[in-house]
DRENTOR-376497 format. One line per 2 residues: their letters; for each residue x, y, z of C-alpha. Coordinates in Angstrom, 2 decimals. Example, Ala and Ser with C-alpha at 12.3 -4.5 7.8 and 13.67 -1.06 7.14 Angstrom:
! residues 2
AS) 12.30:-4.50:7.80; 13.67:-1.06:7.14
***
This chain:
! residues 497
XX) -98.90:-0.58:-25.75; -97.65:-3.80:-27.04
XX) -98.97:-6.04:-29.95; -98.68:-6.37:-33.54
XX) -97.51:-2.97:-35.66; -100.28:-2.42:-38.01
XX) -97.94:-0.82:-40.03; -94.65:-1.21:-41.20
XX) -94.21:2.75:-41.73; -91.11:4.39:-40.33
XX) -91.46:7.83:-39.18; -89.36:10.30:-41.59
XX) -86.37:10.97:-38.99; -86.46:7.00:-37.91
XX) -85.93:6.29:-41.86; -83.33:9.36:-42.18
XX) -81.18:9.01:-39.01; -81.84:5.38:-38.37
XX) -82.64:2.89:-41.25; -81.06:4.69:-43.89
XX) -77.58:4.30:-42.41; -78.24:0.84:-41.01
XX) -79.65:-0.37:-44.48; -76.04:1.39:-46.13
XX) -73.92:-0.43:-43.57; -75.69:-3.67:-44.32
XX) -74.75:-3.18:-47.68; -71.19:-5.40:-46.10
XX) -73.94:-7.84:-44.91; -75.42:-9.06:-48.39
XX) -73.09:-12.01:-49.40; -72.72:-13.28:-45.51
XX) -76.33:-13.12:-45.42; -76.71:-14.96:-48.82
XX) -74.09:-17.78:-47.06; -75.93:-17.95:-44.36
XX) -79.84:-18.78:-46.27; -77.77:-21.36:-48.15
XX) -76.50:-23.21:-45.69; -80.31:-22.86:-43.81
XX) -81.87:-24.23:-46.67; -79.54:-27.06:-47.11
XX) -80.05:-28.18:-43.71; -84.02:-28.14:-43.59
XX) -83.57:-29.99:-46.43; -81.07:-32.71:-45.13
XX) -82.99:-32.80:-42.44; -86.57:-33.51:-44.24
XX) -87.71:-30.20:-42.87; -88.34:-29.07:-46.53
XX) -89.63:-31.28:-49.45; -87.03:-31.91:-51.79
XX) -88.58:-30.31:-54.66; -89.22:-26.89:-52.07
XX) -85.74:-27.11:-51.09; -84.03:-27.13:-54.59
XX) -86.27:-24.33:-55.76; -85.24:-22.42:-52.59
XX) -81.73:-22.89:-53.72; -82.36:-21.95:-57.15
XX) -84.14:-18.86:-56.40; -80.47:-18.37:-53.72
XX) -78.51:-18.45:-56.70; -80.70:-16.00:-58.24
XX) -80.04:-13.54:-56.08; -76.57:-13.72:-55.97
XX) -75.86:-13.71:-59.76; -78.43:-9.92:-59.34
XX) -76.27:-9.21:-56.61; -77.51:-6.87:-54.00
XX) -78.67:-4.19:-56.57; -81.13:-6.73:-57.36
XX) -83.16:-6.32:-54.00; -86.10:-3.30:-54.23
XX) -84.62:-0.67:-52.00; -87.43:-0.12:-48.45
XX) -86.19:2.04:-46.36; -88.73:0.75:-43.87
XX) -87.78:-2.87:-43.44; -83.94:-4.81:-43.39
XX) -82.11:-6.47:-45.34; -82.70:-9.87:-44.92
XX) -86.78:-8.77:-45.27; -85.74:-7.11:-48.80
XX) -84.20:-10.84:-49.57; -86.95:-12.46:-48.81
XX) -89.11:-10.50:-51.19; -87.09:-11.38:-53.88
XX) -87.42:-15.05:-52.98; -91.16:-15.06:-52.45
XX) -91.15:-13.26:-56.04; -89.93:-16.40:-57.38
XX) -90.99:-18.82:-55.75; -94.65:-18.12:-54.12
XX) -95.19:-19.02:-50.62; -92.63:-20.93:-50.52
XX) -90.15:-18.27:-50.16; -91.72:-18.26:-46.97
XX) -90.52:-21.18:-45.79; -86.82:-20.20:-45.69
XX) -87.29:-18.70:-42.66; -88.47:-22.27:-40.88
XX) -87.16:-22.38:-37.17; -84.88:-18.89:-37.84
XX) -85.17:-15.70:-36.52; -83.54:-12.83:-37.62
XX) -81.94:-12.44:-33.81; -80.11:-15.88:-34.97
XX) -78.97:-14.53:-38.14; -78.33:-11.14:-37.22
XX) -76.11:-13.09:-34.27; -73.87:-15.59:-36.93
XX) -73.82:-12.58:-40.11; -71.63:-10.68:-37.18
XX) -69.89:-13.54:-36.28; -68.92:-14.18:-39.92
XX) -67.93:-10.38:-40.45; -66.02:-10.48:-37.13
XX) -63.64:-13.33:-38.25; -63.25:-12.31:-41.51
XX) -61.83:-8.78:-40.14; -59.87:-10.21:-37.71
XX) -58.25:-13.04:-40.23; -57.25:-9.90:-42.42
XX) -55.82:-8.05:-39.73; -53.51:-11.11:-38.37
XX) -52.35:-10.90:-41.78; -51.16:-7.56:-41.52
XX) -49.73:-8.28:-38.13; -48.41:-11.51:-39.36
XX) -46.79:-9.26:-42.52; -45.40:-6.87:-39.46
XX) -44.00:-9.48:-37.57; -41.90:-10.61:-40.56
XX) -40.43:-7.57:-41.37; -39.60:-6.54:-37.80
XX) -37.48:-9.89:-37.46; -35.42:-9.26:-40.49
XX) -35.06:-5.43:-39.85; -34.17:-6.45:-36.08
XX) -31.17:-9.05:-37.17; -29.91:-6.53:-40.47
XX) -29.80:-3.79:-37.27; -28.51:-6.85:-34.63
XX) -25.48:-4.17:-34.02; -26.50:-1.31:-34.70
XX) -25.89:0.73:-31.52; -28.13:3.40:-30.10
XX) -29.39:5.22:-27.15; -31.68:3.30:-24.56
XX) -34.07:5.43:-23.09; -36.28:5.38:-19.73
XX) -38.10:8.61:-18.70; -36.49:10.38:-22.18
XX) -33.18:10.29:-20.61; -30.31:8.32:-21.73
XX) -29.99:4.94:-19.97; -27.79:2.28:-21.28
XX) -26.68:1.12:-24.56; -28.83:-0.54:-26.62
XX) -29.19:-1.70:-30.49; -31.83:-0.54:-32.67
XX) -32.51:-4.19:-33.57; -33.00:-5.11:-29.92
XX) -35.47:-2.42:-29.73; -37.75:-3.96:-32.80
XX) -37.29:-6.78:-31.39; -38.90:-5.67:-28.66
XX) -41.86:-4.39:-30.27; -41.75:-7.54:-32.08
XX) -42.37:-9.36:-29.44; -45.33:-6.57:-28.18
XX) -47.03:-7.31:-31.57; -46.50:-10.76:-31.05
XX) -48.60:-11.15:-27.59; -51.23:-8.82:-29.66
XX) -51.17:-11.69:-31.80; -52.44:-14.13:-29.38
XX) -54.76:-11.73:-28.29; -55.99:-11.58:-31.53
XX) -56.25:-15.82:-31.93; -58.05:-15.91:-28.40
XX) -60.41:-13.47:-30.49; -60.67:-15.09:-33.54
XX) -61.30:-18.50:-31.64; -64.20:-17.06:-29.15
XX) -65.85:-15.72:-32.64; -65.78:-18.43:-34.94
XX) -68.60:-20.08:-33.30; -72.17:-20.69:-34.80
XX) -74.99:-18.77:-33.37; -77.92:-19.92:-36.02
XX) -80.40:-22.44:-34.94; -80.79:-20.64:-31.30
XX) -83.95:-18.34:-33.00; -84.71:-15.66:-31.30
XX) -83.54:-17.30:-28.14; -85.09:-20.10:-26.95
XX) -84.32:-22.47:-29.68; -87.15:-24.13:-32.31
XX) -89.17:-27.11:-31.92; -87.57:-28.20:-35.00
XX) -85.02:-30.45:-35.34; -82.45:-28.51:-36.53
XX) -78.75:-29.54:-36.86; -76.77:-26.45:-35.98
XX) -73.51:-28.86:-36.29; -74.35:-29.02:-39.97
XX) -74.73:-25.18:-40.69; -71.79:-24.51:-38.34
XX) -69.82:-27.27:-40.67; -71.19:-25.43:-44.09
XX) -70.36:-21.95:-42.56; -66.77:-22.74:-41.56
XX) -67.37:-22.41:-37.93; -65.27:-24.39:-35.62
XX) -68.45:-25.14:-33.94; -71.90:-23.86:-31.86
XX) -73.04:-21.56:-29.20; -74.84:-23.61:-27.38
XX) -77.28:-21.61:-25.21; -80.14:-20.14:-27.27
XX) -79.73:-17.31:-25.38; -76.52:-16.86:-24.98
XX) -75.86:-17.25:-29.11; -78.32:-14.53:-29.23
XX) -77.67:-11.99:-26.15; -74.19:-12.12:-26.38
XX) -71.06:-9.98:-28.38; -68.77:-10.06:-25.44
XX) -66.67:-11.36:-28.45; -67.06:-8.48:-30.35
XX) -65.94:-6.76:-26.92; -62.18:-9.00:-26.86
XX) -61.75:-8.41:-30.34; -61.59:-4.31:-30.01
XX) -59.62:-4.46:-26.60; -57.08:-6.59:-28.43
XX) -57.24:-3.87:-31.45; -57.07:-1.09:-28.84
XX) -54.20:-3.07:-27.10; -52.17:-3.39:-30.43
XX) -52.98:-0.11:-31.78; -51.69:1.28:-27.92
XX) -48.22:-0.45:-28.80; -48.28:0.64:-32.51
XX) -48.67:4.39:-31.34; -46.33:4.13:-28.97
XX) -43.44:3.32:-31.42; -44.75:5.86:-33.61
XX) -44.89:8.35:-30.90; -41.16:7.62:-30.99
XX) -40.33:7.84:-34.48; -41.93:11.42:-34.71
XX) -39.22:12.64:-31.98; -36.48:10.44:-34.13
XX) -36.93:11.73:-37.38; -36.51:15.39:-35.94
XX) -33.16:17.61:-36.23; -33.23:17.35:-32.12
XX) -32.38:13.50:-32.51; -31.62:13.21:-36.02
XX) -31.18:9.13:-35.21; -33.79:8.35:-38.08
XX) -34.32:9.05:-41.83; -37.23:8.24:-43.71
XX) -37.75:9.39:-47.67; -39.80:12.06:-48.57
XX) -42.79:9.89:-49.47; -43.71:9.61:-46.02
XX) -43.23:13.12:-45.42; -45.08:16.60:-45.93
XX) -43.72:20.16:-47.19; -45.19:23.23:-45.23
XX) -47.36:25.72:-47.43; -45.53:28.96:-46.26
XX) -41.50:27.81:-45.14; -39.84:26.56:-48.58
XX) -36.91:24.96:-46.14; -39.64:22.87:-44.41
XX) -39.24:19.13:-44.54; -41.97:17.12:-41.86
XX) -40.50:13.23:-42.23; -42.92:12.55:-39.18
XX) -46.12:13.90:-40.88; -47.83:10.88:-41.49
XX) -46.42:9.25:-38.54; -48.80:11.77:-36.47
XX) -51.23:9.58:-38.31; -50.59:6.29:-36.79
XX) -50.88:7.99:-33.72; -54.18:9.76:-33.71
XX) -55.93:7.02:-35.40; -54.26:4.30:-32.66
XX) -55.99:6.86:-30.13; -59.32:6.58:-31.76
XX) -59.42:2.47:-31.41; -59.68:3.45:-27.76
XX) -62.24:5.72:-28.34; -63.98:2.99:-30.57
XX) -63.31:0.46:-27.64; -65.26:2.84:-24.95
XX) -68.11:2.98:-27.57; -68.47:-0.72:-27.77
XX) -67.93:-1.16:-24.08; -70.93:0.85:-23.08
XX) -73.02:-0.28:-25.63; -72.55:-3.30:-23.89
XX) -73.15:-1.50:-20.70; -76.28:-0.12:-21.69
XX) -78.53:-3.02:-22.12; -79.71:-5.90:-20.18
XX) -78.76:-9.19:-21.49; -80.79:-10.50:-23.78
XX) -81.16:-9.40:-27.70; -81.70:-6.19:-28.68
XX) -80.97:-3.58:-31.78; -77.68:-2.56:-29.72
XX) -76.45:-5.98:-29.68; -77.78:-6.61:-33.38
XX) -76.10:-3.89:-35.38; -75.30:-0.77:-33.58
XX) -72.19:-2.23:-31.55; -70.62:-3.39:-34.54
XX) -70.20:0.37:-36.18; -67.38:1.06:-33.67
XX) -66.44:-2.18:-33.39; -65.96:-2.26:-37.30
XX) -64.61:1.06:-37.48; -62.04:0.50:-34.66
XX) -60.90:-2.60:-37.38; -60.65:0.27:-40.19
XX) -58.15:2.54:-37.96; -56.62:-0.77:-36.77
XX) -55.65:-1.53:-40.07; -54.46:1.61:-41.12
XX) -52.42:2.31:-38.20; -50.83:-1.75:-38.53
XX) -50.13:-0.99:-42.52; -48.59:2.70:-42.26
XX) -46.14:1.78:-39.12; -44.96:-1.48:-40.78
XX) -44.20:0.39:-44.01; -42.91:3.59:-41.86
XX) -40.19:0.79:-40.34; -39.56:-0.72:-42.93
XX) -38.49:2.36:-45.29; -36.46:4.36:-42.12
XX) -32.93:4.54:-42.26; -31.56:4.45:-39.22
XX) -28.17:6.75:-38.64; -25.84:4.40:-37.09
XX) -23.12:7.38:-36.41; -25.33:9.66:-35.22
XX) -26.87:6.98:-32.81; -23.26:6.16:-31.80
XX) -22.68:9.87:-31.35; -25.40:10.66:-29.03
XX) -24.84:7.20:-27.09; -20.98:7.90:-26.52
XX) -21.69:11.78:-25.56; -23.92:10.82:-22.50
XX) -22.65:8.69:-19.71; -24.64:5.82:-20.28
XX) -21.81:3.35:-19.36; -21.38:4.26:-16.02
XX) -23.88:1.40:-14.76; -21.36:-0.84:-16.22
XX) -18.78:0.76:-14.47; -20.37:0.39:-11.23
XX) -21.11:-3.28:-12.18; -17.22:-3.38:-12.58
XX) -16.36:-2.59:-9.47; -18.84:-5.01:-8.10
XX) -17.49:-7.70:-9.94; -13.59:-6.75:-9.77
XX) -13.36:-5.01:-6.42; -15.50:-6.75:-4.65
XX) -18.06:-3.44:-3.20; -20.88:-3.58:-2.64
XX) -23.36:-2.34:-5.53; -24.72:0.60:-3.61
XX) -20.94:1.45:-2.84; -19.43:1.21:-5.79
XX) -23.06:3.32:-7.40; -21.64:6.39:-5.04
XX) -18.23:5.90:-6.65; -19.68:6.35:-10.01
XX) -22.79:8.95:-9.41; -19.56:11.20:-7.77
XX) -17.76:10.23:-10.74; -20.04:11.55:-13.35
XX) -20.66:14.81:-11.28; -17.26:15.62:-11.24
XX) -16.51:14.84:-14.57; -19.82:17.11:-16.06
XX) -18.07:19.95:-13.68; -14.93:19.77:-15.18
XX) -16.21:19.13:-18.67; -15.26:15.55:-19.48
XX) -16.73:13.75:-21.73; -17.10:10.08:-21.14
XX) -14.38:8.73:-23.71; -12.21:10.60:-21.71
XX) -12.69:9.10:-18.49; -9.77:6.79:-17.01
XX) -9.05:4.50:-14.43; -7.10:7.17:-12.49
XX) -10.31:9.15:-12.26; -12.57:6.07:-10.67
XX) -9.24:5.08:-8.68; -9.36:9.08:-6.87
XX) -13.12:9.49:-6.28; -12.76:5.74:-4.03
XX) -9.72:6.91:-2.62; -12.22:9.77:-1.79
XX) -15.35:7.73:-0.71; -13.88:4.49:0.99
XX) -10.48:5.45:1.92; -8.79:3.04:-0.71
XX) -8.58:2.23:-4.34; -9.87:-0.66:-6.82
XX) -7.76:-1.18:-9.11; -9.66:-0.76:-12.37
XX) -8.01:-0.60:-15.62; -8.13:1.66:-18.19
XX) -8.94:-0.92:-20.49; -12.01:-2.18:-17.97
XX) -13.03:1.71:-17.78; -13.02:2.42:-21.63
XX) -14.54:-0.73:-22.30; -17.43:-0.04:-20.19
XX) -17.63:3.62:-21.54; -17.16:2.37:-25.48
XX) -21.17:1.91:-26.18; -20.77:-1.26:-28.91
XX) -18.24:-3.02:-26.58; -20.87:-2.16:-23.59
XX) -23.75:-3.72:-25.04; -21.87:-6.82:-25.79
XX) -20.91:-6.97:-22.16; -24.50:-7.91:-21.25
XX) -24.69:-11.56:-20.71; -28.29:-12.03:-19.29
XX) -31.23:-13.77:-21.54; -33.16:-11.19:-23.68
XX) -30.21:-8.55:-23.66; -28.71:-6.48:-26.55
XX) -25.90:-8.35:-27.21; -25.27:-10.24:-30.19
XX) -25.40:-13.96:-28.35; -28.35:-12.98:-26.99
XX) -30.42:-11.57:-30.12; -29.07:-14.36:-31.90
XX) -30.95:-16.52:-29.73; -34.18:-14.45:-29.48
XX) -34.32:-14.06:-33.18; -34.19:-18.05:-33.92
XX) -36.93:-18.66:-31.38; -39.37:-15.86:-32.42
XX) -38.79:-16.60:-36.14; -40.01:-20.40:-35.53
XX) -42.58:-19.01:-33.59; -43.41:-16.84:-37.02
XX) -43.20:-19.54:-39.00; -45.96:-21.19:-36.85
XX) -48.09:-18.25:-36.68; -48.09:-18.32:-40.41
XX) -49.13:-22.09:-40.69; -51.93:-20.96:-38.83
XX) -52.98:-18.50:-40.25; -52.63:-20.20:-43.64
XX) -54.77:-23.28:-41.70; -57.80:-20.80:-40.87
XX) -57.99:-19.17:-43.99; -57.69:-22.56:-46.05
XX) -60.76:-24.07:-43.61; -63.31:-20.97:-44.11
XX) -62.15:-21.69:-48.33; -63.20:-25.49:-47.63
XX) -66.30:-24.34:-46.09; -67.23:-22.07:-48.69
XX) -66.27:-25.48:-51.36; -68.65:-27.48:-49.12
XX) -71.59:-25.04:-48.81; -70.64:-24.82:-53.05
XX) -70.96:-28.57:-53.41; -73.65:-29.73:-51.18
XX) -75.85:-27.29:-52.91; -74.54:-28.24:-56.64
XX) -75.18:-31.69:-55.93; -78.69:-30.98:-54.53
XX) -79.68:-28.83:-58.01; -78.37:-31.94:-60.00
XX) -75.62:-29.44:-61.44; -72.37:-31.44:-59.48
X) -70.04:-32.59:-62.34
***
C-alpha cells in the first residue's frame, strides 16, 4: 500500500546489491553535490528566502564539510548521499540544517549533479579528441606523399597516401566532434529549482543557480528538468559513434602491423611477446584493445537506451542514477579507446617502400588508364573499362606485372575490342601505372594529391584552431563559475578581501 515508510530499514540484499554500490558510485557525486547546496543556499538567501544570519551559518557549516571532505559524512547504508550531508549540517547547525532543502527535492538535484558530471566528462573527452585531431593533421601533412594502397572490400583499389587516409579519419573524428558539442550544449542546462517536478511555490531564481553553477542556462519545464536524460542518451550515441570510427582504424592497424602487409611498424611498447614461441612479436596486441573496448560503448549505448525504454516519463531511480553507470562507463572505454589509438598513430612508422611495393605490384592504375582513354581517345568510359578489364586479364595470364605494361599492349587489346587503336603513349601508360605520379593525377576536391591535401589541411587546421578556442572558452566559463559561486559566498561570510 502506499503512505509514509515507517522505517527507513533496507532489507539486507536491497543494502548489499543495491545501496551499497549506489552509495560507492556516489562517492564521484560528493563535491558536485557540495556545488550544488552552495549555490542553493546563496540563492534563498539573495532571494530573502533565508534570514541572513541562517544563510551564512548554512554556508559556514558548507565549508565545513568540504574542508572533512566526504570521509567526514557517517557512512548509512540505508539512506543517500545527499541525506548523509544533511546530517552533518543539522549536526551543526540545529534545525536549521533543515532549511537547506527549502523548495528542493532531491529529483532536482539528483537531475543538475548528472548534468554537472555529464559535462564535465564530455569537456575531458573533447580534449582528448581535440589532442587527436592535432596530431592526425600534422601526421597527415609529414605523410602528405607518402604513397600506399587504397582499399575497398580488402582489395586493392587506387592509389592513395597514408596522409590522405588520416586525414580522412581526421575529418571522421572531427564530425564526432560536433556530435560531441551538440552534447555538451543539450547538457549544460540547469535542472534545480523544478523540485520534484512541478516546481515550488517559492520564488526561486533558477537563472541565479544556473549562473553560479556554470550552466549556460535552465530547463524550463519542471517536469521535463526532472523526467528527462535524453541528453545523457546523445552523449553515449556520439561516444558509440566515435568509438565505431576509432575501432575501425584500429581494426586496420591490427591487419597492417602483420608480416601479411608489413605496411606498418610500431615499437615494442605497444606490443606483447607470446609465453611459449620465443620468435613471437604481437605489434597489434594492444590494438585488439581499442577494438573490444570501442565494441563495448555500443553495448553501454543499448544499456542506456533501454533504460530509457523501460520507464514512463516522469522521475524515477532509473532516470536518477542507474542510467548513468553505463552511460559513465561507456565515457571510461571512450576514453581509453580515444587515448591508446591517438598514441598507437602517433608512434607507427609507416613503411613507405613496402607501401609502394604492394601498390605498384597490383594493378591499381588501370582506372586511370581507362580514364585515359576517355580523355585522349575520346571512348566512351564503359568502352574504354572493357579495354582495360581485357587488359589486366591478359596481362595476369601471361604474367605481367603492371610496370611492365606499354602502350603497345592497350593499343592491341582495342585493336581487338573496337576494331581500331588509341594512340596512347607509353609515357601516358606508365604514368598512370607509376602509383606516386597516379595519385597526383587526381584533380578533384578532397583527393590524394598534393594540391588537394594542401588545401584540406589549411581548412581543417583553422577549423582546429577554432575547436580549441572553444574548448578553451567552456572550460574557462565553468572556472568563472566556480570563482563566482567562490566569491558570492566569501563576500556573504564577511571573509572577501
Amino acid at each position: 500500500m502506499s503512505g509514509r515508510l515507517i522505517s527507513e530499514q533496507k532489507a539486507p540484499e536491497v543494502v548489499q546489491y543495491v545501496m551499497a554500490p549506489f552509495l560507492s558510485g556516489m562517492a564521484d557525486y560528493f563535491e558536485v553535490h557540495l556545488k550544488i547546496h552552495k549555490a542553493h543556499v546563496l540563492m534563498l538567501g539573495e532571494t530573502g528566502l533565508l534570514a541572513p544570519a541562517d544563510g551564512q551559518n548554512l554556508l559556514r557549516a558548507l565549508v565545513e564539510l568540504e574542508a572533512a571532505g566526504q570521509q567526514g559524512l557517517v557512512a548509512d547504508a540505508n539512506t543517500d548521499l545527499y541525506m548523509q550531508m544533511e546530517r552533518f549540517i543539522t549536526e551543526r547547525t540545529g534545525a536549521l540544517g533543515g532549511r537547506m532543502h527549502t523548495g528542493r527535492s532531491r529529483n532536482d538535484l539528483y537531475a543538475t549533479a548528472a548534468r554537472m558530471m555529464t559535462r564535465s566528462k564530455l569537456l575531458a573527452l573533447l580534449a582528448d579528441v581535440s589532442k587527436m585531431q592535432g596530431m592526425l593533421l600534422d601526421k597527415a601533412e609529414a605523410h602528405a606523399a607518402t604513397v600506399m594502397p587504397g582499399y575497398t572490400h580488402m582489395q586493392h583499389a587506387e592509389p592513395v597516401t597514408y596522409g590522405h587516409y588520416l586525414l580522412a579519419f581526421h575529418d571522421a573524428i572531427a564530425r564526432d566532434m560536433r556530435r560531441l558539442w551538440s552534447a555538451y550544449d543539450e547538457t549544460n542546462l540547469n535542472a534545480l529549482g523544478a523540485a520534484a517536478l512541478a516546481g515550488s511555490s517559492f520564488a526561486l531564481d533558477r537563472s541565479r543557480t544556473a549562473a553560479l553553477l556554470g550552466f549556460d542556462g535552465i530547463v524550463e519545464n519542471s517536469y521535463d528538468a526532472v523526467a528527462s536524460r535524453d541528453y545523457i542518451v546523445e552523449a553515449v550515441s556520439a561516444l558509440a559513434i566515435l568509438c565505431g570510427n576509432v575501432g575501425r582504424v584500429a581494426d586496420q592497424f591490427i591487419l597492417w602491423v602483420t608480416s601479411e602487409y608489413d605496411m606498418i611498424d610500431l615499437p615494442d611498447s605497444y606490443g606483447y611477446t607470446s609465453s611459449i614461441m620465443p620468435q613471437k612479436r604481437n605489434p597489434g596486441y594492444f590494438i585488439e584493445a581499442v577494438r573490444s573496448r570501442s565494441a563495448r560503448v555500443s553495448g553501454h549505448l543499448m544499456g542506456v537506451l533501454a533504460t530509457v525504454k523501460g520507464t514512463t516519463f516522469g522521475h524515477s531511480r532509473d532516470m536518477s542514477y542507474e542510467i548513468t553507470v553505463p552511460a559513465y562507463a561507456a565515457f571510461e572505454d571512450a576514453t581509453a579507446v580515444v587515448n591508446v589509438m591517438r598514441g598507437v598513430i602517433d608512434a607507427a612508422d609507416p613503411r613507405r617502400e613496402a607501401m609502394l611495393v604492394s601498390c605498384a605490384g597490383q594493378f591499381s592504375g588501370a582506372t586511370e588508364i581507362a580514364n585515359l582513354l576517355v580523355r585522349e581517345a575520346g571512348l566512351p568510359f564503359r568502352s574504354a573499362y572493357g579495354v582495360i578489364a581485357t587488359l589486366v586479364r591478359q596481362s595476369l595470364e601471361r604474367g605481367l606485372r603492371p610496370l611492365d605494361i606499354r602502350a603497345q599492349h592497350v593499343e592491341a587489346v582495342a585493336l581487338e575490342l573496337l576494331g581500331h587503336g588509341v594512340g596512347l603513349t607509353d609515357a601516358q601508360v606508365q604514368g598512370a601505372m607509376d602509383p606516386a605520379l597516379n595519385v597526383q593525377m587526381k584533380q578533384t576536391v578532397g583527393s590524394p594529391s598534393r594540391r588537394s591535401m594542401d588545401a584540406m589541411l589549411l581548412s581543417r587546421q583553422a577549423s582546429a584552431e577554432a575547436d580549441g578556442r572553444k574548448l578553451h572558452e567552456r572550460q574557462a566559463a565553468l572556472l568563472q563559475a566556480d570563482a563566482l559561486l567562490a566569491a558570492a559566498i566569501a563576500e556573504r561570510l564577511g571573509t572577501s578581501g
